[in-house]
C-alpha distance (Angstrom), angle and dihedral (degrees) to the residues before:
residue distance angle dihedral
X1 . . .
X2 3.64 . .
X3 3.44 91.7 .
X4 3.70 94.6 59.3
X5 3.72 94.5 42.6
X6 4.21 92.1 52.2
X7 4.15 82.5 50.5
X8 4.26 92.3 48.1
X9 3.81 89.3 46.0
X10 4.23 93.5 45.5
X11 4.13 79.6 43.0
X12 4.10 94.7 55.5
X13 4.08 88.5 32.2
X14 3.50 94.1 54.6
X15 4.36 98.5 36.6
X16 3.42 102.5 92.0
X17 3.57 126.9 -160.3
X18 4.01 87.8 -104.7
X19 4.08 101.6 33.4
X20 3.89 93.2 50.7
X21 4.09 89.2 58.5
X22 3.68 100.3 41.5
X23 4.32 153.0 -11.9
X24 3.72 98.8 -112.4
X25 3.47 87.9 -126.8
X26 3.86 118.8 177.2
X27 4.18 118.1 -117.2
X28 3.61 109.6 -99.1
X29 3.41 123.6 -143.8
X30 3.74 100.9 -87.2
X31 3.93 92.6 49.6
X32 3.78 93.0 47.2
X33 4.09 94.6 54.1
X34 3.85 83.5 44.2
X35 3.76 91.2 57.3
X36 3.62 93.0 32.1
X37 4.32 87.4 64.4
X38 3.99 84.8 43.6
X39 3.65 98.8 58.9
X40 4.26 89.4 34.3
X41 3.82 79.4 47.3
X42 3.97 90.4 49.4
X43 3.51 94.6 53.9
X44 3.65 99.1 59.1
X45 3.98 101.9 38.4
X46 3.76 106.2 27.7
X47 4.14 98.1 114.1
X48 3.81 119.7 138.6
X49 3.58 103.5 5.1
X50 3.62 117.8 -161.3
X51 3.85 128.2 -165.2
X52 3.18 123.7 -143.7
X53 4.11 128.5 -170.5
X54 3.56 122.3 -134.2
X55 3.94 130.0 -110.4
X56 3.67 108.2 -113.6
X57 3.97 115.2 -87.8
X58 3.68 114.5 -73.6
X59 3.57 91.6 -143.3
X60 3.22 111.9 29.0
X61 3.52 97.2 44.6
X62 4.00 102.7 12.4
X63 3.99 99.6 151.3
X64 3.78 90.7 62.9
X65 4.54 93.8 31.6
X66 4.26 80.9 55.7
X67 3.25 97.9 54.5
X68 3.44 97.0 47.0
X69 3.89 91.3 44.6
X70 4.03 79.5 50.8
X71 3.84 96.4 44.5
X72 3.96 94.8 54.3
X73 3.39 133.8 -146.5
X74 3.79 97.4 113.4
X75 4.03 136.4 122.4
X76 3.43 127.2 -150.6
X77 3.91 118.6 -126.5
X78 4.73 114.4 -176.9
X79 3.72 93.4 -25.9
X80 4.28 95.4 -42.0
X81 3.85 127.0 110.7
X82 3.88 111.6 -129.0
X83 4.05 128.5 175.7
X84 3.91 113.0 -85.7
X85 3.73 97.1 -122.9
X86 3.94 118.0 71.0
X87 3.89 108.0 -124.4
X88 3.62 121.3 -101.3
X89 3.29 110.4 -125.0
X90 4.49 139.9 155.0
X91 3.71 113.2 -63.4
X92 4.00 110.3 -90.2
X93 3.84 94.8 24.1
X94 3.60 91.7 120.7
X95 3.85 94.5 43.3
X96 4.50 83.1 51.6
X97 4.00 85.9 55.0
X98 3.76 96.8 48.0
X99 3.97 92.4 48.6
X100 3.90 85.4 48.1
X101 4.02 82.9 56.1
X102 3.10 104.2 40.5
X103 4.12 95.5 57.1
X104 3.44 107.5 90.2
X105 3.40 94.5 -146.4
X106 4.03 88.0 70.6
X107 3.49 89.2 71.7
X108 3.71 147.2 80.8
X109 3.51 138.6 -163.7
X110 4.73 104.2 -99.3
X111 3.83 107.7 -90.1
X112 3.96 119.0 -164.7
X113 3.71 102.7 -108.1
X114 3.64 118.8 -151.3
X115 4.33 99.4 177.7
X116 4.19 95.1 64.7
X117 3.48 133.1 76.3
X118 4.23 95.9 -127.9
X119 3.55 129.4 -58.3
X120 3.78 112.2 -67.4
X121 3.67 127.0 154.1
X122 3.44 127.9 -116.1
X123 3.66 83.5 -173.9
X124 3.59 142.3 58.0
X125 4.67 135.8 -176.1
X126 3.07 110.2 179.4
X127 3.84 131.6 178.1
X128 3.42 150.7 139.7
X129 4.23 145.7 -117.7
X130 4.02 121.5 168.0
X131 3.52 95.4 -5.0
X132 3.92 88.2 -55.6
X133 3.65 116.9 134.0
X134 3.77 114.5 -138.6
X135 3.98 118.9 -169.3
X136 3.66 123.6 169.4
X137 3.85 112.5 -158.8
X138 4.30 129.5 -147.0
X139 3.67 116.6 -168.8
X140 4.06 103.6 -178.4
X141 3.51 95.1 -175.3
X142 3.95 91.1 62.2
X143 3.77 93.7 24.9
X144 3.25 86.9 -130.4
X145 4.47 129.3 145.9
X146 3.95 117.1 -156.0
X147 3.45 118.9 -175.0
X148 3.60 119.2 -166.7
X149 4.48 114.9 -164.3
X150 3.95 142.3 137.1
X151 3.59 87.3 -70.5
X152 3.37 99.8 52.2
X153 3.63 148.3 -104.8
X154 4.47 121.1 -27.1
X155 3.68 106.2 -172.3
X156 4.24 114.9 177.5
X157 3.41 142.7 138.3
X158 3.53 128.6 -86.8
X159 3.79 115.7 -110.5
X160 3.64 114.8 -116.2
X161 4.17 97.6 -126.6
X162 3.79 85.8 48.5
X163 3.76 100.9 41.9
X164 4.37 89.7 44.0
X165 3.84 87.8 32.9
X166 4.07 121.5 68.9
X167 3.90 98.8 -44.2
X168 3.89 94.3 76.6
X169 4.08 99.4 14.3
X170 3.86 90.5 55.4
X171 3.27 124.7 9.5
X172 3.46 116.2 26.9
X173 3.99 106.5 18.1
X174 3.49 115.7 -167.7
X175 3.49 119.6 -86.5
X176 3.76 129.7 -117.8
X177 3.50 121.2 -141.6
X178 3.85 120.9 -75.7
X179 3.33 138.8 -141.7
């Protein structure tokens, strides 16, 4: 027993608040031309963003994500719930978050986390270009960006400067739970 209590306290000791959510792992080359068409992508469509806040997380926190799912009000962005009305936020906020994206130094290559409950974002942009529906995705709990657009789907991890940095200190805190 004291074995496995000197191993759970070198565990905690040891799992920082960065090394418990993800690897650090560099982009590869795959990921980086991926992001690479997002931000190019970005550029020409980004018009009218909207941000949307997440439902709460329907595992993690399902008595208070089914009533909500119950109660209404709610639109449905790539398979995740969201509140109906866009967030009103300062003037440029949206433009901030997508110049935080599109650096690829805010990003890292996906790591298999093993702390969270499943990726599900706190956040949603959302916009449009040519009929095309763009959304970019931010899951705090996982640290993790997913940006859906004509060219597909870019799913990393947030980097730790950018995540602890202006992203979450600034402009998009992160959320409590809701009723």
């Amino acid at each position: 027993m004291k074995a496995l209590a000197a191993l759970a306290a070198f565990v905690f000791a040891s799992c920082t608040t960065t090394s418990c959510w993800k690897g650090g792992i560099p982009m590869r080359e795959t990921e980086m031309h991926a992001q690479w068409g997002a931000e190019v992508d970005i550029n020409q469509s980004a018009n009218n963003v909207k941000i949307y806040r997440g439902l709460n997380h329907p595992i993690a926190d399902k008595a208070r994500y089914d009533s909500q799912v119950k109660k209404g009000g709610w639109v449905e962005f790539e398979g995740f719930k969201f509140k109906a009305e866009p967030l009103s936020l300062p003037a440029g906020t949206a433009e901030k978050v997508l110049d935080i994206y599109k650096r690829s130094a805010s990003h890292e290559a996906l790591a298999t986390k093993t702390t969270c409950a499943g990726f599900h974002p706190d956040y949603a942009l959302v916009w449009s270009k040519g009929g095309k529906r763009r959304v970019l995705q931010i899951c705090y709990g996982c640290h993790e960006w997913k940006y859906f657009g004509p060219g597909g789907t870019v799913h990393t991890d947030i980097e730790d400067k950018t995540y602890f940095g202006e992203l979450t200190t600034k402009l998009l805190p992160k959320p409590r739970p809701h009723p």
